[in-house]
C-alpha positions as CSV (number, residue, x, y, z in Angstrom):
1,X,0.0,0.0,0.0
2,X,0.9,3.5,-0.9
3,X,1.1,6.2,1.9
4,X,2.3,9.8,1.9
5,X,5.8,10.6,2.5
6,X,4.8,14.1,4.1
7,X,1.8,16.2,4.4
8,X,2.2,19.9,4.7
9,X,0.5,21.7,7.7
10,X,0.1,25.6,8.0
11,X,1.3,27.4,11.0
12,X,-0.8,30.6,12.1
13,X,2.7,32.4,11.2
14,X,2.3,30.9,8.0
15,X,-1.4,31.4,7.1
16,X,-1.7,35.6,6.1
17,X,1.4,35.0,3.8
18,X,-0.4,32.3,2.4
19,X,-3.5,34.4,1.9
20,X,-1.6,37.1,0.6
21,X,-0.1,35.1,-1.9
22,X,-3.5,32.6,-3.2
23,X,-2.0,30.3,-1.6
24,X,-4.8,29.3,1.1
25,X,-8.5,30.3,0.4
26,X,-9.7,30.5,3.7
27,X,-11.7,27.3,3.6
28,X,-9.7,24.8,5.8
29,X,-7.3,25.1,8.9
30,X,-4.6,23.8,7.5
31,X,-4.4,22.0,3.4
32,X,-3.2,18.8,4.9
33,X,-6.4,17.7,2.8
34,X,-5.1,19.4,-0.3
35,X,-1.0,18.5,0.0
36,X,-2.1,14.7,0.6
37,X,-3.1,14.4,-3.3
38,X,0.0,16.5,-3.9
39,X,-1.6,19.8,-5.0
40,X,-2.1,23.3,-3.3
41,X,-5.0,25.5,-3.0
42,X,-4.3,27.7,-6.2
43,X,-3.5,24.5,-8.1
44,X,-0.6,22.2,-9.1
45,X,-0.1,22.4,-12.8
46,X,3.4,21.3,-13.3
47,X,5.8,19.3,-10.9
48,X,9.6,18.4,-10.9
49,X,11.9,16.5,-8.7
50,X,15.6,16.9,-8.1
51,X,18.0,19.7,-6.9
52,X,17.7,23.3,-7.3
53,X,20.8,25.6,-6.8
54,X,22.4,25.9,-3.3
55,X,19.3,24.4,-2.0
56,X,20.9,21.2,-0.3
57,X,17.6,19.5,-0.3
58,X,16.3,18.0,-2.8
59,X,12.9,19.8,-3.8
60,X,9.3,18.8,-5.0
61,X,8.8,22.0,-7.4
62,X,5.4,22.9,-7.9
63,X,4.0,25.6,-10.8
64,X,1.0,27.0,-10.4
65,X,-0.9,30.6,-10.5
66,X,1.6,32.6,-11.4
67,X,3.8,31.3,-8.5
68,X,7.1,28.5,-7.7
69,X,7.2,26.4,-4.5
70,X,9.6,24.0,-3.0
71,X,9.2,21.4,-0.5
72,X,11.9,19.4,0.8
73,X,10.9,15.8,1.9
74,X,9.6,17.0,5.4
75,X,7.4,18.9,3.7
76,X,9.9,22.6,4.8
77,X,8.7,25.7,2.1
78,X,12.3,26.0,0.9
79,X,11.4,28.2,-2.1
80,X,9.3,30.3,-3.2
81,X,8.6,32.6,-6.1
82,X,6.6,34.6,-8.6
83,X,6.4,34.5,-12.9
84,X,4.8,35.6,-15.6
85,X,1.9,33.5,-16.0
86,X,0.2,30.3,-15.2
87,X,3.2,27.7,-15.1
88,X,2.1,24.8,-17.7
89,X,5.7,22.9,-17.6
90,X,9.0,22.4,-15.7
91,X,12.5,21.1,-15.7
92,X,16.0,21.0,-14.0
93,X,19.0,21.8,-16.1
94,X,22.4,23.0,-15.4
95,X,22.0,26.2,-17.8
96,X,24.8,28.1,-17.4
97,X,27.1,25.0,-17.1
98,X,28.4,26.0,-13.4
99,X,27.8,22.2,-12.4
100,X,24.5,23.6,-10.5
101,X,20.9,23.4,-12.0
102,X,18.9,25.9,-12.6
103,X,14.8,25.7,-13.2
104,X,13.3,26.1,-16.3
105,X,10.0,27.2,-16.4
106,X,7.3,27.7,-19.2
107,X,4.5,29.6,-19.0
108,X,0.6,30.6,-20.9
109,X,2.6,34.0,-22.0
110,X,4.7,32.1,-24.1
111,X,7.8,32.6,-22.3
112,X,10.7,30.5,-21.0
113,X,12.0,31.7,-17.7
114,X,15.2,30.4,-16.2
115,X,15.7,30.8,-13.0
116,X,18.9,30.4,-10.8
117,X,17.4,29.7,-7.3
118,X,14.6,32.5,-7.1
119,X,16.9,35.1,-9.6
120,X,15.7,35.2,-13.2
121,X,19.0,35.3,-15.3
122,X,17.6,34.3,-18.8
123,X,14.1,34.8,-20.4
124,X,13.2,33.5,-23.8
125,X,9.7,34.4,-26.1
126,X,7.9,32.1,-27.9
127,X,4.9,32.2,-30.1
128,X,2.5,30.0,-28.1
129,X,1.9,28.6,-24.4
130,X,5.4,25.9,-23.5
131,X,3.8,23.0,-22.7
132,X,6.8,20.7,-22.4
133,X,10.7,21.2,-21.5
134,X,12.9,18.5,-20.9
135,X,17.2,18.6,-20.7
136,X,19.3,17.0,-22.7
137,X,23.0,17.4,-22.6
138,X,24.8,20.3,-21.2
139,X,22.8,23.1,-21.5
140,X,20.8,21.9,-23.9
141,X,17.4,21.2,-23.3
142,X,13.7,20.6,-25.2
143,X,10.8,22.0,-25.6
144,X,7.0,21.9,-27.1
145,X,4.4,24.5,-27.8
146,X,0.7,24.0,-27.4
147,X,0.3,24.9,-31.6
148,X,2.9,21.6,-32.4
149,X,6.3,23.4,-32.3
150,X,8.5,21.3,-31.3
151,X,12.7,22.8,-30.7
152,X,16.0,22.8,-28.9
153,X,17.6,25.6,-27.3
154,X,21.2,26.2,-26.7
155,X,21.4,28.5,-23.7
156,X,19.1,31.2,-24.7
157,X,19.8,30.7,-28.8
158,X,17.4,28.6,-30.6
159,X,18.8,25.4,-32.0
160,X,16.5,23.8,-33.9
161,X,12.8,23.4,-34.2
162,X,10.6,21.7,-36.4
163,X,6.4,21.9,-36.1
164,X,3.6,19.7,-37.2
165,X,-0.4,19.6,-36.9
166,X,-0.2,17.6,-34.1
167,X,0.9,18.6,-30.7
168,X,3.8,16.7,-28.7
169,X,2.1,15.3,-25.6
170,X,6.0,14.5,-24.6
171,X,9.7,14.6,-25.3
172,X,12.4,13.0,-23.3
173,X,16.2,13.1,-24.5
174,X,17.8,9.8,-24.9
175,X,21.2,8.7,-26.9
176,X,19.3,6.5,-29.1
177,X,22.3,5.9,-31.4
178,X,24.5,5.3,-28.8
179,X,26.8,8.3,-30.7
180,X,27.3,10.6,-28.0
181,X,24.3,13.0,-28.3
182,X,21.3,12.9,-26.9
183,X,18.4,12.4,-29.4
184,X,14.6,14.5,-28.6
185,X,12.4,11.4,-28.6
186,X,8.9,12.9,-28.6
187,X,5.6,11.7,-28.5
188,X,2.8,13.2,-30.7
189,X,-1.3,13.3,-30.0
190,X,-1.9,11.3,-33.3
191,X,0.3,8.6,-32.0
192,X,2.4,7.9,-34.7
193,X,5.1,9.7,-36.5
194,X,4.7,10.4,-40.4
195,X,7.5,11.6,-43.4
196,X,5.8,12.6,-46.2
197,X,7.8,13.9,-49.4
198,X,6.6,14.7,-52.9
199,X,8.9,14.6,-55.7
200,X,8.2,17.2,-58.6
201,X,9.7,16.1,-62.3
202,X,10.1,18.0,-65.4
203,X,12.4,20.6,-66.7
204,X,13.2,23.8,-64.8
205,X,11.9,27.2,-65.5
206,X,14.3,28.9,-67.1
207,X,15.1,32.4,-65.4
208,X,18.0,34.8,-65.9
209,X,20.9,34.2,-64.0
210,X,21.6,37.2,-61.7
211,X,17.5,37.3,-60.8
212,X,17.7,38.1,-57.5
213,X,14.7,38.4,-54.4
214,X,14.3,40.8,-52.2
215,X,12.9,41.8,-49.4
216,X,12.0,44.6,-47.3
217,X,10.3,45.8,-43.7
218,X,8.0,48.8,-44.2
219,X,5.5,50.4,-41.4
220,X,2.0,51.2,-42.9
221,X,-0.3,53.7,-40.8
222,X,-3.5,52.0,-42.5
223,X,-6.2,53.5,-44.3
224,X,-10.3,53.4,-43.6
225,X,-10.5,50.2,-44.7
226,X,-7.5,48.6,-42.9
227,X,-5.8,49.2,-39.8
228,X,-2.1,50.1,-39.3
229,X,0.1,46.9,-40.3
230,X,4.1,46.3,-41.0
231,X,4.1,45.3,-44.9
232,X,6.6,42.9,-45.5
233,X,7.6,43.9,-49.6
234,X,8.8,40.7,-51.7
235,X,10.5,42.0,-55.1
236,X,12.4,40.4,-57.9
237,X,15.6,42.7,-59.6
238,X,14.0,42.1,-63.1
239,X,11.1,41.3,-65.3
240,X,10.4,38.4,-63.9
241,X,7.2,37.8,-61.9
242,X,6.4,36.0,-58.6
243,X,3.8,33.4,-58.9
244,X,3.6,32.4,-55.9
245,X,4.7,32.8,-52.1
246,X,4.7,31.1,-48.8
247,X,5.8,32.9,-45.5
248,X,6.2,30.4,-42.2
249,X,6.2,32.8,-39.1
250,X,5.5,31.1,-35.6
251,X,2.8,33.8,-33.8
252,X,1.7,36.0,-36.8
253,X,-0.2,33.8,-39.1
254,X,-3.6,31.6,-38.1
255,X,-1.9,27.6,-38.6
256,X,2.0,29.6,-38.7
257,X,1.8,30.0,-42.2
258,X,0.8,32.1,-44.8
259,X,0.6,31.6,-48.5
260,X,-0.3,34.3,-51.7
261,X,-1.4,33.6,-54.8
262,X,-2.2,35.8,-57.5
263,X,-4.2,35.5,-60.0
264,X,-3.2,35.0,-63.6
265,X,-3.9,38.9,-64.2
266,X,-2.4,40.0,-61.3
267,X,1.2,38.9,-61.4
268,X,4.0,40.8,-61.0
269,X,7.6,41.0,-59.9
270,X,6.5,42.5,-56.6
271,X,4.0,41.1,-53.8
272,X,3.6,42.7,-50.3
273,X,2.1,41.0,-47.5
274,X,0.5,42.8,-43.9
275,X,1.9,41.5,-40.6
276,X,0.3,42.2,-37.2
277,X,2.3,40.5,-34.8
278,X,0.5,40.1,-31.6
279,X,3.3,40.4,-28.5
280,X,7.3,42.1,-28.9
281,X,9.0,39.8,-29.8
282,X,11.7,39.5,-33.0
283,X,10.0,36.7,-35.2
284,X,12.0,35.2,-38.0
285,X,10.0,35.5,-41.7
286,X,11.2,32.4,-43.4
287,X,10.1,32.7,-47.0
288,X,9.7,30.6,-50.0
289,X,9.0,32.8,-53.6
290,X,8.1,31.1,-56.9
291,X,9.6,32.7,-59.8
292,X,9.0,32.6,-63.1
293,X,7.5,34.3,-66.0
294,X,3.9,34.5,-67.4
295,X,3.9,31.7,-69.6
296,X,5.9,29.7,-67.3
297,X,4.9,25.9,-66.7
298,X,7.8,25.6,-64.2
299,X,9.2,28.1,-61.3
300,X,12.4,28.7,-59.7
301,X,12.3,28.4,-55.8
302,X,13.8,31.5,-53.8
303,X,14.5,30.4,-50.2
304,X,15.4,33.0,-47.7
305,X,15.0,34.0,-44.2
306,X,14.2,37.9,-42.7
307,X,13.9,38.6,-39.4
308,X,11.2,41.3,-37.9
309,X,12.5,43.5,-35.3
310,X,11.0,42.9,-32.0
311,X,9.6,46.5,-31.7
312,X,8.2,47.1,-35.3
313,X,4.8,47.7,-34.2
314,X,5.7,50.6,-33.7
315,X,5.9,54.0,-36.1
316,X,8.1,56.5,-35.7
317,X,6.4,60.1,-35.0
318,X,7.3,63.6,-34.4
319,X,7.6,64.4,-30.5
320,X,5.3,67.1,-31.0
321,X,2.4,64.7,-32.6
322,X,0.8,63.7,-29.4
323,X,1.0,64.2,-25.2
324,X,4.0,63.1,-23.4
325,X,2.5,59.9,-21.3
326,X,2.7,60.7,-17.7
327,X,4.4,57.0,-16.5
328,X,7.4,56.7,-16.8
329,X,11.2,54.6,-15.9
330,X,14.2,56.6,-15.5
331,X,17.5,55.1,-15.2
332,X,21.6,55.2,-15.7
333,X,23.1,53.3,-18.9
334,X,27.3,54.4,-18.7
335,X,27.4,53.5,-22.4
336,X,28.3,55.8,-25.5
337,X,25.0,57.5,-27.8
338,X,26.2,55.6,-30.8
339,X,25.2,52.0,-29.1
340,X,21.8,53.3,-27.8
341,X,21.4,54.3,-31.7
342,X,22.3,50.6,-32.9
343,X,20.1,49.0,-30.4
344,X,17.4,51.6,-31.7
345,X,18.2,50.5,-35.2
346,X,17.9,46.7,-34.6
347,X,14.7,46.9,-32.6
348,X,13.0,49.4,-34.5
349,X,11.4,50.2,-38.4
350,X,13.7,53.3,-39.0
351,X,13.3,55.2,-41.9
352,X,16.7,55.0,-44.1
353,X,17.4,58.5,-43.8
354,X,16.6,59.0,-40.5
355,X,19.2,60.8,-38.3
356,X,19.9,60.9,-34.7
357,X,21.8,64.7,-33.4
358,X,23.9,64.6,-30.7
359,X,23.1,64.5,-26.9
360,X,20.5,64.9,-25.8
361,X,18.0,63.8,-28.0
362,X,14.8,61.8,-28.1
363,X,13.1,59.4,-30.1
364,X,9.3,59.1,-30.3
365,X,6.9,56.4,-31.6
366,X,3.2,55.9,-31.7
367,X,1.8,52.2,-31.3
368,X,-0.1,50.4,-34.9
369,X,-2.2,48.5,-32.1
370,X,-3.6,51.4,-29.9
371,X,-2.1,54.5,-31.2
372,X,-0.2,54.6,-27.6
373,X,2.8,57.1,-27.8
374,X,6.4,55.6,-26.2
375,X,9.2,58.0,-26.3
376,X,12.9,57.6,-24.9
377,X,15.0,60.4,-24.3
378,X,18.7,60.0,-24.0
379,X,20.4,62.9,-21.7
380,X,24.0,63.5,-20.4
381,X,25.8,61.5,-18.2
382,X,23.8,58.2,-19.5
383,X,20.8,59.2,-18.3
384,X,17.6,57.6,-20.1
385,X,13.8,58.4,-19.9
386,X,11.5,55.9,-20.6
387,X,7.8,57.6,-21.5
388,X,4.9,54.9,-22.1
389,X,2.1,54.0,-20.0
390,X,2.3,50.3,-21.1
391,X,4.5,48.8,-18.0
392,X,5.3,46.0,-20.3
393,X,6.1,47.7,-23.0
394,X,8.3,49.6,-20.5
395,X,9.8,45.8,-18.8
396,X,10.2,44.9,-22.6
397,X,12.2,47.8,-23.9
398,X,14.6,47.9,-20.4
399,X,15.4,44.3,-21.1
400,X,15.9,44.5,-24.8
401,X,18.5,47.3,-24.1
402,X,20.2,45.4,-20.9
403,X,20.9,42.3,-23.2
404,X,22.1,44.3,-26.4
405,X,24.2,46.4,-24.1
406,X,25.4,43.4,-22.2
407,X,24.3,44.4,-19.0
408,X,24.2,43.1,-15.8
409,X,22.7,45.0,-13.1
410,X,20.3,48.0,-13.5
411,X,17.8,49.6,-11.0
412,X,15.5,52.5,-12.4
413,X,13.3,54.4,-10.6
414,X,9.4,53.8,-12.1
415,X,6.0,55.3,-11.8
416,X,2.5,53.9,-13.5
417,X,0.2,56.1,-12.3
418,X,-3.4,54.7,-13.7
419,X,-1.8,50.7,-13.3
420,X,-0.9,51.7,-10.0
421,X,-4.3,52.9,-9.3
422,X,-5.8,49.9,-11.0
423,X,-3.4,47.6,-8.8
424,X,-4.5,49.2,-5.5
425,X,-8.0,48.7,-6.7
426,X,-7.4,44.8,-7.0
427,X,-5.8,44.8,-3.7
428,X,-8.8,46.1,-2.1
429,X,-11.4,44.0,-3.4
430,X,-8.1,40.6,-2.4
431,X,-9.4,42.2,1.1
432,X,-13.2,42.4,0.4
433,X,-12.7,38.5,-1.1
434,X,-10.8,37.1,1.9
435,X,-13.4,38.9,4.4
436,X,-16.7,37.6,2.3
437,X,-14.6,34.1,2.3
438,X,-14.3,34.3,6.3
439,X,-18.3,35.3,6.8
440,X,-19.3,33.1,4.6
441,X,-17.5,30.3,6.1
442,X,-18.7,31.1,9.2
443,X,-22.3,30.9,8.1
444,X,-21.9,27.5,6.6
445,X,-20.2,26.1,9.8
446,X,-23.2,27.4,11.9
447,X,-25.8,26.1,9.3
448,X,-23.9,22.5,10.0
449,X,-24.3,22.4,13.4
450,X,-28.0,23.7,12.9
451,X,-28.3,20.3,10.5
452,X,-26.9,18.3,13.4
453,X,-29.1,19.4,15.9
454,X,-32.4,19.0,13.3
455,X,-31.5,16.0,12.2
456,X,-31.0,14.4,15.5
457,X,-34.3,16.0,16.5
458,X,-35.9,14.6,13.8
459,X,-34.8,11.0,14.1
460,X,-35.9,11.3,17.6
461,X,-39.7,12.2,16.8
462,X,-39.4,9.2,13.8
463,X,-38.2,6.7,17.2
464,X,-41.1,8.4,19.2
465,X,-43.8,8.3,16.7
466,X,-44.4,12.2,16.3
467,X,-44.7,11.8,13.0
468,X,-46.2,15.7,12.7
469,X,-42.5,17.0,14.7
470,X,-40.7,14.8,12.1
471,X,-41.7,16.2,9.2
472,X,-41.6,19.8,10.6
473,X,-38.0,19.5,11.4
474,X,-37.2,18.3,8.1
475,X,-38.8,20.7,6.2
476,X,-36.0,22.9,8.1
477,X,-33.3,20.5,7.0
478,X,-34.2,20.9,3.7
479,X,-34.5,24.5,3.8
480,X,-31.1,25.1,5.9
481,X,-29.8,22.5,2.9
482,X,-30.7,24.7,-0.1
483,X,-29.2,28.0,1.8
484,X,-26.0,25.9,1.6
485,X,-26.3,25.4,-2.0
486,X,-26.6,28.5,-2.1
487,X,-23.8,30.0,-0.1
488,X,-21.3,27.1,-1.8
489,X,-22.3,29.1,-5.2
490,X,-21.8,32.0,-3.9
491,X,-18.1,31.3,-2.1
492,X,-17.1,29.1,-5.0
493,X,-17.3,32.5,-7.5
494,X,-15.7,34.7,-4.5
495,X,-12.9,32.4,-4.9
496,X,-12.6,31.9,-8.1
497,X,-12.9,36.0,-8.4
498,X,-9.8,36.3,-5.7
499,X,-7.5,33.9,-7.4
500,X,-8.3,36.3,-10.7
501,X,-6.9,39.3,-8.3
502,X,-4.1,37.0,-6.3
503,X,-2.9,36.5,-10.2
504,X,-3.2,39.9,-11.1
505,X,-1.0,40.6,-8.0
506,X,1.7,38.5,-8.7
507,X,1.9,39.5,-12.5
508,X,2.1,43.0,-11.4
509,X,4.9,41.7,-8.8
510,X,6.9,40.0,-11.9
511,X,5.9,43.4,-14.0
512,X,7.5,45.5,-11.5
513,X,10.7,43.5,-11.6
514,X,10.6,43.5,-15.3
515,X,11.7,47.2,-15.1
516,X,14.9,45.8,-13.4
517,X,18.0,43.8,-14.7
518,X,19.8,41.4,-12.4
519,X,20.4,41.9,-8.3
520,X,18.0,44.7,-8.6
521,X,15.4,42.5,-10.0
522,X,15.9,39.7,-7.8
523,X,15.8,42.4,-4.8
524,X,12.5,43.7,-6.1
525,X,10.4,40.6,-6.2
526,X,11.6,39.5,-3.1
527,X,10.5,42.9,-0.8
528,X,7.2,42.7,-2.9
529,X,6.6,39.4,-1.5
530,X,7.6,40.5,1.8
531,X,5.5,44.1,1.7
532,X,2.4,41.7,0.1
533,X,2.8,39.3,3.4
534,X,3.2,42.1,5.6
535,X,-0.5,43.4,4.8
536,X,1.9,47.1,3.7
537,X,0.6,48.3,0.5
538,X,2.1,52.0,0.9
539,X,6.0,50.3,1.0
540,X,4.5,48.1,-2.0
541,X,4.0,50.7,-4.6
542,X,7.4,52.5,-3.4
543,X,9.2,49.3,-3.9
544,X,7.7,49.1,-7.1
545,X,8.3,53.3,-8.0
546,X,11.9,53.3,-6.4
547,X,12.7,49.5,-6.4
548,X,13.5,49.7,-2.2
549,X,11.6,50.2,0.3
550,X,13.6,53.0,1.3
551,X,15.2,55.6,-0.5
């Protein structure tokens, strides 16, 4: 027979950070009940086993709202932390190669997180929710998307990937071959695996020699009939025409690809195609051109790859054409102009002949999803000014420039006026859900000893014969039992409405250490969780404005 190893029990200490954190809904004394199936309150949606860090313990990690636990065998809360979003999958993998693992994590905002102990030192974006990770050798490891992406990273660089209609329900490396390296065995929801190829005979198009394709990156501000879009432009460098054109792009395209074909009366050597992308992130265009001439039975295959900058949703505008945005981040970058202007250029659609003067200068853009206005200023001494009222636009754009500038450690001082105010409103009605949660427990706990009492009462009169009493009391059981109904509605959509907030909480936690790059980050989250378990919401927004809780 089975029997649990441990079963965790909450302290009074231990309870209001749990409550704080949507980690205990009120309900029971203790989640002995819970733990003993080997889930907590907010859920357990991913679990891993093994070593973490420094921790000398080995750790059962659990992923679930927006929040990391370990528990050592005794069932001690060794670690604890925040992320992005719901965590879907998990793994252990020595990342950085320093003989120590670090946990991945993936999450429903398309992100891998690494984390070294509770210290995020690698973050990579992906086009759909990580279902699956696995390590393979070094600091290699796998991973699967919920659209049927299926990949390997090297540290934080893509190594491969491959997708199918199907989605991988698993992958686990193994040295198959016995050569050395670890092969990605994975397991797909059609239960087999399929190869098909198509051979295409007959003689080549004939084309001139030098044709080339090309390709370029425009921003269109729409018209009445269509909103504002990048325009991907496909050309040829003659007379030829393209006939046809297929664009793979993970996250822009409903089924990741995209395919255009003209009409007989409509060909020509140029075709341009509208991207939205939906989230920042740089997106490689992988693009496959048929071309040919008019009369052409047979085309020549162009094959070449373009990758969209991570920020080229966005236009750039006078700083004149709209309001300053009131939120802001301000920090300290000791590097030269002329890098700020090449990270500008890679992240960006720049015009060609678009000039930056000397310090200090700024650079404003307005957004093609909802005409928002960003604009970074760049002063003496390495002084930058971050304008935007999208905090993750802001957490974006600090970490884009961090890893292009290579680095390490930055604290800024923040302020999000309106999400502040939207934050504080969520925290209050955390409050109003935890106090309903209490009353309405303590209804249903006197309506059960009410049931007692009438129900003994009643079985009495049935032993006595008083039929007439009998029936009178349970008329009141079954009354007392439909206000239970009742109230168990009525606490099951407070709590389900509180872990909504507790998540919005801890995603404006990991927003607020977006803003920040290394120790600073790392700090952040931590004295959030301690302000958040402290019941101190004032120190909570000035950790999040000034990144201490103290200036």
């Amino acid at each position: 027979m089975l029997v649990p190893v441990f079963t965790l029990k909450l302290s009074h200490k231990i309870l209001p950070r749990m409550v704080a954190l949507g980690r205990y809904d009120g309900t029971h004394p203790c989640l002995a009940a819970a733990t003993q199936a080997g889930k907590v309150s907010d859920g357990a949606n991913a679990i891993v086993l093994g070593n973490l860090g420094d921790i000398s313990s080995p750790l059962a990690i659990i992923g679930g709202n927006c929040a990391l636990q370990g528990f050592d065998y005794e069932g001690n809360d060794l670690f604890w932390t925040v992320t992005g979003d719901n965590v879907r999958s998990l793994a252990l993998c020595d990342f950085d190669g320093d003989g120590k693992t670090e946990l991945l994590v993936g999450s429903e905002d398309f992100d891998i997180r690494v984390f070294k102990e509770d210290e995020i030192v690698a973050e990579m974006s992906e086009t759909e929710t990580v279902t699956v990770l696995s390590p393979m050798c070094g600091s290699r490891f796998g991973y699967a998307l919920s659209n049927g992406t299926v990949g390997v990273y090297e540290k934080t660089a893509r190594y491969w990937r491959i997708k199918s209609k199907n989605q991988a329900i698993s992958i686990h490396a193994f040295d198959l071959n016995s050569d050395g390296v670890s092969e990605l065995i994975t397991g797909w929801s059609n239960g087999k695996a399929e190869l098909n190829t198509k051979k295409i005979d007959g003689q080549r198009g004939v084309i001139p020699a030098n044709t080339q394709l090309q390709t370029a990156l425009l921003v269109n501000l729409g018209s009445d009939s269509r909103s504002a879009h990048v325009e991907l432009c496909i050309s040829t460098t003659n007379d030829t025409v393209i006939r046809a054109v297929l664009i793979f792009a993970e996250g822009i395209f409903e089924g990741e690809s995209h395919v255009v074909h003209p009409g007989p009366q409509n060909l020509s050597g140029c075709i341009r195609v509208p991207l939205t992308p939906a989230k920042d992130v740089p997106v490689d265009l992988h693009i496959k051109a048929f071309v040919g001439y008019r009369n052409s039975t047979q085309y020549h295959v162009f094959e070449l790859t373009r990758q969209l900058p991570r920020f080229s949703m966005y236009a750039l505008s006078s700083p004149d054409s709209a309001a300053e945005p009131l939120s802001y981040v301000n920090c300290t970058m000791n590097e030269r102009p002329q890098r700020i202007v090449m990270w500008l250029n890679q992240s960006f659609l720049l015009p060609a002949d678009v000039e930056f003067q000397s310090v200090p200068f700024q650079v404003c853009f307005t957004s093609l999803r909802n005409a928002g206005q960003l604009c970074i200023k760049i002063k003496p001494g390495g002084e930058i000014s971050i304008n935007t009222d999208d905090i993750d636009l802001a957490g974006d754009i600090i970490q884009s420039m961090a890893s292009f500038l290579a680095i390490e450690d930055l604290q800024v001082e923040a302020d999000f006026p309106a999400y502040f105010e939207e934050l504080r409103k969520v925290l209050v009605k955390v409050d109003e859900h935890h106090a309903v949660n209490q009353r309405l427990t303590a209804d249903m706990a006197e309506h059960s000893r009410l049931i007692c009492s009438l129900l003994l009462q009643a079985e009495d009169a049935r032993c006595q014969g008083d039929m007439k009493n009998m029936k009178t009391q349970y008329i009141e059981l079954y009354d007392l039992n439909r206000d239970l109904i009742s109230q168990y509605k009525i606490r099951c959509n407070n709590h389900t409405e509180l872990l909504n907030n507790l998540k919005a909480v801890n995603q404006a936690i990991q927003r607020a250490g977006q803003l920040r790059v290394g120790k600073p980050k790392t700090q952040v989250i931590s004295a959030c969780r301690d302000a958040i378990r402290s019941n101190n919401f004032h120190t909570l927004f000035r950790i999040m404005r000034l990144g201490a809780a103290s200036s």
